[in-house]
C-alpha positions in Angstrom: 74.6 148.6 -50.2 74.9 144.8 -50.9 77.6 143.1 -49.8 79.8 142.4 -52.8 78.9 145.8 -54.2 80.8 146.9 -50.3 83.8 144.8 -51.0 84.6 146.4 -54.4 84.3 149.8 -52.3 86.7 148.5 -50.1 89.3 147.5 -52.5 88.9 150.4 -54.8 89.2 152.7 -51.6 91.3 150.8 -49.5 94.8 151.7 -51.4 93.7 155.4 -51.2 93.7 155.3 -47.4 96.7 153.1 -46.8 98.4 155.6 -49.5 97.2 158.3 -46.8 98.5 156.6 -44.0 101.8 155.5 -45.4 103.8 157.2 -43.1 102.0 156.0 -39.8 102.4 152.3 -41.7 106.1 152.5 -43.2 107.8 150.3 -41.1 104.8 147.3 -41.6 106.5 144.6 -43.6 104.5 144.5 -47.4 103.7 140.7 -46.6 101.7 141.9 -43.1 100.4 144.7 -44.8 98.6 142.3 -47.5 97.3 140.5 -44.3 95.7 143.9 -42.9 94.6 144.8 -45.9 92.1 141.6 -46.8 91.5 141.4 -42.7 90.0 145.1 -43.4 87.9 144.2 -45.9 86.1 140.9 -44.0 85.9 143.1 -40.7 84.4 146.3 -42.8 81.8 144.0 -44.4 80.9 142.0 -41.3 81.9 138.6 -42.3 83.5 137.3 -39.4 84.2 133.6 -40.7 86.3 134.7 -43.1 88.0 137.0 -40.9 89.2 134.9 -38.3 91.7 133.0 -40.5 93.0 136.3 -41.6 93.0 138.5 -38.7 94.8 134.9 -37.0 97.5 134.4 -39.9 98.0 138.6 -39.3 98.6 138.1 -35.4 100.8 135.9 -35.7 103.2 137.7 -38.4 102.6 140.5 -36.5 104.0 138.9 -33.3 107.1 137.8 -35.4 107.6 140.7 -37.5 106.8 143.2 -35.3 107.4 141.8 -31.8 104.5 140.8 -29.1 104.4 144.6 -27.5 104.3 146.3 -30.4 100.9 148.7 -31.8 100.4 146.9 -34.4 100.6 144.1 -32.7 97.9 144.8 -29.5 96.1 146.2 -32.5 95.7 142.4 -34.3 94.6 140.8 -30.7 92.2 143.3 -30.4 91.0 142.7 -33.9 90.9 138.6 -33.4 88.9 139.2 -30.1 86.1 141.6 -31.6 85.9 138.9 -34.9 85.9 136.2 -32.3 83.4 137.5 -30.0 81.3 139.1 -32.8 80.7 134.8 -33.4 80.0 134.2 -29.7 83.1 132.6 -29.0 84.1 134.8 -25.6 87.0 132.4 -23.5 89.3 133.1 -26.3 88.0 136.9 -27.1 88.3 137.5 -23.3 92.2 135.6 -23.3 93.2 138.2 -25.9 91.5 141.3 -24.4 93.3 140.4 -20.7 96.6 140.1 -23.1 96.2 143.6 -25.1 94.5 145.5 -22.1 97.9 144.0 -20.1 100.4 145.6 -22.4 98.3 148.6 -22.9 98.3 149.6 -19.1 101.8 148.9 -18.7 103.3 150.4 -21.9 101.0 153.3 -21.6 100.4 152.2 -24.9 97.3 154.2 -26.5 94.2 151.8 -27.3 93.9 150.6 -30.7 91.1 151.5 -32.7 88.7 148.9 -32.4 89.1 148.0 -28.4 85.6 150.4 -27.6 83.9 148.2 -30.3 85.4 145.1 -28.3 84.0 146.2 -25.0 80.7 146.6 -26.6 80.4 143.1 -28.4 82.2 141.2 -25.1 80.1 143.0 -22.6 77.0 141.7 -24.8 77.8 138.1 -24.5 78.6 138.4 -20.5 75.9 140.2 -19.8 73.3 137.4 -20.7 74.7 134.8 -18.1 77.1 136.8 -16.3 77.3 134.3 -13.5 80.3 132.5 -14.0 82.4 135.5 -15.6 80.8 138.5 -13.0 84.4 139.3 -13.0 85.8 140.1 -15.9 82.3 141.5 -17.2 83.0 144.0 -14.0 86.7 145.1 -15.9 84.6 145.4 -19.2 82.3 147.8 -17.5 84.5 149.9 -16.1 86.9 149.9 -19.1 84.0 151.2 -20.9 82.3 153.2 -18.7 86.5 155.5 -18.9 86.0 155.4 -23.0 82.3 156.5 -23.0 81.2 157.4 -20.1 78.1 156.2 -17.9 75.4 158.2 -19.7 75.6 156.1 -23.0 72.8 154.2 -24.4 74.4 150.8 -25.3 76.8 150.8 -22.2 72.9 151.2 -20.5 71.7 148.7 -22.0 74.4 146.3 -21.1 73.9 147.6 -17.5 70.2 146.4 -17.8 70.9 143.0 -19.3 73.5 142.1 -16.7 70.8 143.2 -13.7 68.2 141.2 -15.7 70.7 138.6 -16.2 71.7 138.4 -12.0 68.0 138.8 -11.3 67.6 135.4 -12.8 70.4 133.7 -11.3 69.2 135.1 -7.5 72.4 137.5 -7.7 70.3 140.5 -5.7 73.1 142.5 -4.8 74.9 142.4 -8.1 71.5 142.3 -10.2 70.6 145.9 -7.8 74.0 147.5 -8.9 73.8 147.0 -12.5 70.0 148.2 -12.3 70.9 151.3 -10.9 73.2 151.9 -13.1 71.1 151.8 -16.1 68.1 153.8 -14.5 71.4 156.6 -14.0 72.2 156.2 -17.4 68.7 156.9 -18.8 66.8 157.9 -15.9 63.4 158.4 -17.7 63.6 154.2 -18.3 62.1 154.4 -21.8 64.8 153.0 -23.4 64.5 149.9 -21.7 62.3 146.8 -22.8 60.4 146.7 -19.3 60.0 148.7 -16.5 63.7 148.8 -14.3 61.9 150.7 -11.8 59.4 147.8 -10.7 62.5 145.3 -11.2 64.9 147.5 -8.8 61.9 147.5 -6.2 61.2 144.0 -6.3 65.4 143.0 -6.3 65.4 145.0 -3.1 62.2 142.9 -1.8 63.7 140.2 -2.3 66.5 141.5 -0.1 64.4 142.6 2.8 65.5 146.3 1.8 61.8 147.5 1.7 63.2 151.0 2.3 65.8 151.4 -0.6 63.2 149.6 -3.0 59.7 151.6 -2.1 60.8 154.7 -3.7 61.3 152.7 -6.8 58.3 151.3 -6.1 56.1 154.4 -6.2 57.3 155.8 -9.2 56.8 152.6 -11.2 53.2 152.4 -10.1 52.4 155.9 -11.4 54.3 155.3 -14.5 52.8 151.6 -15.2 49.0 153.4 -14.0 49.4 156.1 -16.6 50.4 153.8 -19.6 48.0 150.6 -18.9 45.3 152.3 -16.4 44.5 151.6 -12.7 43.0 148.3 -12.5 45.1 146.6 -15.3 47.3 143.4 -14.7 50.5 145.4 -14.6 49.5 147.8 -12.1 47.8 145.4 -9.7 51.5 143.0 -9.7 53.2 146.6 -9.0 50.4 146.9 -5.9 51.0 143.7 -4.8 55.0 144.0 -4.3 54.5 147.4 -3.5 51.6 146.1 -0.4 54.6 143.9 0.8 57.4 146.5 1.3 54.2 148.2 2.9 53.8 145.5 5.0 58.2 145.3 6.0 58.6 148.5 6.7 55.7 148.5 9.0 53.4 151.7 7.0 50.2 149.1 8.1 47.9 151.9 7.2 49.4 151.7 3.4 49.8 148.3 3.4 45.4 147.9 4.3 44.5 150.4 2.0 46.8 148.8 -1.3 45.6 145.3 0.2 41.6 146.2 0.3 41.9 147.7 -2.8 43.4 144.7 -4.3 41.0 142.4 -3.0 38.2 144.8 -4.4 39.6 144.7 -8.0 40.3 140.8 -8.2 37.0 139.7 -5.9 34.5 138.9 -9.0 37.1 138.2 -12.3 35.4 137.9 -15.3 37.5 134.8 -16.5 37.2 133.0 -13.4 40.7 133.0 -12.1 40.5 133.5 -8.6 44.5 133.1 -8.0 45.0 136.7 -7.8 42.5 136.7 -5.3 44.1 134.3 -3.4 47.0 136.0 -3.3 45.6 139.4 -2.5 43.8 137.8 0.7 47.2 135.6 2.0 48.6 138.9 1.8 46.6 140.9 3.8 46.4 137.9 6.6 50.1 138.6 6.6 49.5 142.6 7.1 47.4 141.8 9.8 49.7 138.7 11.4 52.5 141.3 11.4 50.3 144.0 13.4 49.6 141.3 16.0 46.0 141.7 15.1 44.9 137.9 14.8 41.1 139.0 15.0 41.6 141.1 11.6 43.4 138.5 10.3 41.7 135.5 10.8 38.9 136.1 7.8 41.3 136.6 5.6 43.2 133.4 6.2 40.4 131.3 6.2 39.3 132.8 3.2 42.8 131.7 1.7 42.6 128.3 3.8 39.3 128.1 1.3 40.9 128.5 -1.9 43.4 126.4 -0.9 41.4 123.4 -1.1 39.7 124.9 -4.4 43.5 124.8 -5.9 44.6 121.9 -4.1 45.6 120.1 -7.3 46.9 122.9 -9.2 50.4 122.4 -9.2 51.3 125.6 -11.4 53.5 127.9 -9.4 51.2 130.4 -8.4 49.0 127.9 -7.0 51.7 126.3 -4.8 53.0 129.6 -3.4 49.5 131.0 -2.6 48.9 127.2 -0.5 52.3 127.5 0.8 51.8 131.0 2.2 48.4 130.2 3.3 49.7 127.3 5.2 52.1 129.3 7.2 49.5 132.0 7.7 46.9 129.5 9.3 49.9 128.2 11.6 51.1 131.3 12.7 47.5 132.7 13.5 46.9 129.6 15.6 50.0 130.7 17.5 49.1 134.0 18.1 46.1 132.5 19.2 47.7 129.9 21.5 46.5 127.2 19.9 49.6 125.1 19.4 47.9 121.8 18.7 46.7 123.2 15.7 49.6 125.5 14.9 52.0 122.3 14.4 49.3 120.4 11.8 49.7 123.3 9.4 53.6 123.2 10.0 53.8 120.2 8.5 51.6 120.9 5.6 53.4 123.9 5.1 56.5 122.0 5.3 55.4 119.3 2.7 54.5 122.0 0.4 58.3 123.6 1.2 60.0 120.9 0.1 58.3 120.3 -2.9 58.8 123.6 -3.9 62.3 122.8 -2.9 62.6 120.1 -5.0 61.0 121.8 -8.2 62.9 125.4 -8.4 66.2 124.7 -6.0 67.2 128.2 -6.5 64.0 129.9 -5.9 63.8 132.7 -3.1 61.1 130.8 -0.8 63.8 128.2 0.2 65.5 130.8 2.0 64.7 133.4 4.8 61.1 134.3 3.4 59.7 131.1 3.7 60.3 130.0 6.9 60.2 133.4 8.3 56.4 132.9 10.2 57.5 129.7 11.2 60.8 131.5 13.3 58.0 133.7 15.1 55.7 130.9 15.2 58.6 128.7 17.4 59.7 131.0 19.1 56.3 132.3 20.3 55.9 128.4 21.4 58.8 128.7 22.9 58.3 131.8 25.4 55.0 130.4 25.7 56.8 126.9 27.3 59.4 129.0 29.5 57.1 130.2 32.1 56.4 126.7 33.0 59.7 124.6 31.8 63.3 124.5 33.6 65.7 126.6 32.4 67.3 124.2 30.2 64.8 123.2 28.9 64.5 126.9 27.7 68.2 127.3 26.7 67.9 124.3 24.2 65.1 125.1 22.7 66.2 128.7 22.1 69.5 127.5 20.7 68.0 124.9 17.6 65.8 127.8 17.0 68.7 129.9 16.3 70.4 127.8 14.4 67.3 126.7 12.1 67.3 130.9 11.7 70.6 131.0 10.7 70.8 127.9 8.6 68.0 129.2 6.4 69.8 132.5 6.1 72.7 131.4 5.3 70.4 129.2 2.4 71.6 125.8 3.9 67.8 124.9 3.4 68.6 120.8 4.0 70.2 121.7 7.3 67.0 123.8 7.9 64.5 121.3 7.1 66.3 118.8 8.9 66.5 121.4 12.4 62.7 122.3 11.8 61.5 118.6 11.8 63.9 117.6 15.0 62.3 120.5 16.9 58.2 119.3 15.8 59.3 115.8 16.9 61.6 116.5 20.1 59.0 118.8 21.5 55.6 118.4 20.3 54.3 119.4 23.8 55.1 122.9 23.1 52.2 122.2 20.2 49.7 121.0 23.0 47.1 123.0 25.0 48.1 120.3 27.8 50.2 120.9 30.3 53.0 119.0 30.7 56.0 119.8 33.1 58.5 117.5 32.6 62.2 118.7 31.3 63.1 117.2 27.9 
């Protein structure tokens, strides 16, 4: 039905049902009720320019007419917020909701018609950047999850695009609530543009809950092997994330088999691109740098050292992360090996590498706890290394700016943390040196 051919409907059918409702309507002024009437027919038809005007002029007479707390009243804000946030203008839509939902719960005022379709088109626009209005897109949630409860496909959806949406913005915890709830309200995930399993698993990753997300996890890498195959590109990222949780929850003998098996697939690519590769093998140096197992490891992160150099001036993001991680790999092998000479020269390439990252994606999750994790043990291994043959003190301090470079990265103070990391390389590079040296600090 074309437009204009709907707005004769309207008008031929509109006196028919205010006729019907006449009693409901009586005490409406017949100026207001002009107002409603063309309001109606711009809302009906979807023209929301030519609404607002209307359904403003109609507010307002309805606030003098009527009075502020009257139904038909709440019932014009309502209407102005749905036309106004139907044009993606929310600060004013959101203004009028706080107003009408404010008189409803007092009043105990039942909720006009339209308010469901106003959570809907509201909940839409805060749900792609929810960041600075996680608040109020909270109240929405919940006001709709009371009117339609949480198995509904569109209040789903807005559950998925707000996880999506806090995914983006580094937001884990919120991003892992609102994903949850959209896998609860269509468990089987095929409404969903992409798989909510694999981004659950990889938000809790992210969080260092590898035992809340591997159960996700699993079940995405059946699904995703079942619809592109075993060796596709989708199931080898899902065996990747899935090889790290492996790796933090300490399940080594899951975490060699998925990394082996990586390595097999991605060792000879038919296009050449050996970053998978690359990553596959600085992840397995990690499997085995976690097991304290520096003789299994030490292949594999010289094989990564390797491809490194081949990708030294690729400064995509892959290419930087793998060099990054293979950096810190190298450094904390040495470690393990004692070799602390060598351990510090790949700190500070690793560290270069960190802050150019840093400077490039300031939000991104490697200038937090992940990527100085290695070098904690790294130090601190140093560290007990140098007690056996150091005063006390000299112990204390050293434990202490360890500590605090730990907790300044947690807390994601990452200046503070590069600042700590370079005072302890220069205040105690003798902790780096196969020499002995016995005097305090």
């Amino acid at each position: 039905m074309g437009k204009l051919t709907f707005r004769i409907f309207i008008l031929l059918i509109l006196p028919v049902l205010c006729s019907c409702t006449a009693g409901q309507n009586s005490g409406i002024p017949a100026g207001l009720q002009e107002l409603l009437d063309k309001k109606e027919i711009a809302i009906r038809s979807g023209d929301w320019e030519e609404a607002e005007p209307i359904a403003r002029q109609a507010l307002n007479v309805s606030v003098s007419d009527m009075g502020k707390e009257n139904p038909v009243t709440v019932s014009q804000m309502i209407d102005l917020a749905l036309v106004l946030a139907k044009q993606d203008k929310p600060d004013e839509s959101i203004s009028l909701y706080n107003s009408a939902r404010e008189i409803i719960g007092r009043t105990r005022m039942r909720a006009p018609q339209r308010f469901t379709d106003l959570l809907f088109a509201l909940g839409e626009i805060l749900a792609k950047n929810p960041e600075d209005k996680g608040e109020i897109l909270s109240v929405i949630i919940g006001d709709l999850e009371k009117k339609v409860g949480g198995k509904n496909p569109s209040l789903a959806m807005l559950y998925y695009h707000a996880g999506k949406s806090y995914c983006r913005n580094y937001s884990l915890p919120e991003a892992a609530q609102y994903l949850e709830k959209a896998l609860k309200a269509a468990p089987d995930g095929d409404l969903f543009p992409e798989d909510v399993m694999y981004l659950l698993g990889e938000t809790y990753e992210e969080q260092d809950k590898a035992d809340l997300g591997l159960p996700y996890l699993e079940k995405s890498l059946g699904r995703t092997e079942k619809k592109f195959g075993n060796e596709s590109k989708e199931a080898k990222q899902v065996k990747s994330t899935l090889l790290e949780l492996y790796r933090q929850e300490r399940q080594f003998d899951k975490a060699e088999e998925t990394g082996k098996e990586l390595i097999a697939g991605d060792e000879n690519p038919q296009d050449g691109d050996l970053l998978p590769l690359f990553r596959d093998l600085t992840d397995m140096g990690k499997v085995y740098l976690a097991m304290r197992r520096p003789d299994l490891a030490q292949p594999y992160c010289e094989r990564a050292i390797k491809l490194a150099e081949t990708y030294q001036n690729d400064d995509t993001d892959r290419a930087v992360l793998h060099r990054f991680e293979a950096r810190v790999n190298m450094a904390e092998l040495y470690t393990l090996q004692g070799k602390y000479d060598k351990a510090l020269d790949e700190f500070k390439k690793s560290r270069g590498l960190l802050a150019r990252r840093i400077e490039q994606y300031p939000e991104e999750k490697y200038n937090r706890t992940v990527s100085l994790t290695y070098i904690f043990e790294a130090l601190e291994a140093a560290g007990i290394k140098a007690y056996s043959d150091r005063p006390t003190s000299f112990a204390k301090d050293y434990n202490q700016r360890v500590v605090q470079l730990r907790n300044a990265t947690i807390q994601g103070d990452i200046k503070s943390a590069l600042m700590l990391l370079d005072g302890l390389i220069e205040d105690y590079p003798m902790l780096f040196s196969d020499k002995k040296n016995r005097s305090e600090k």
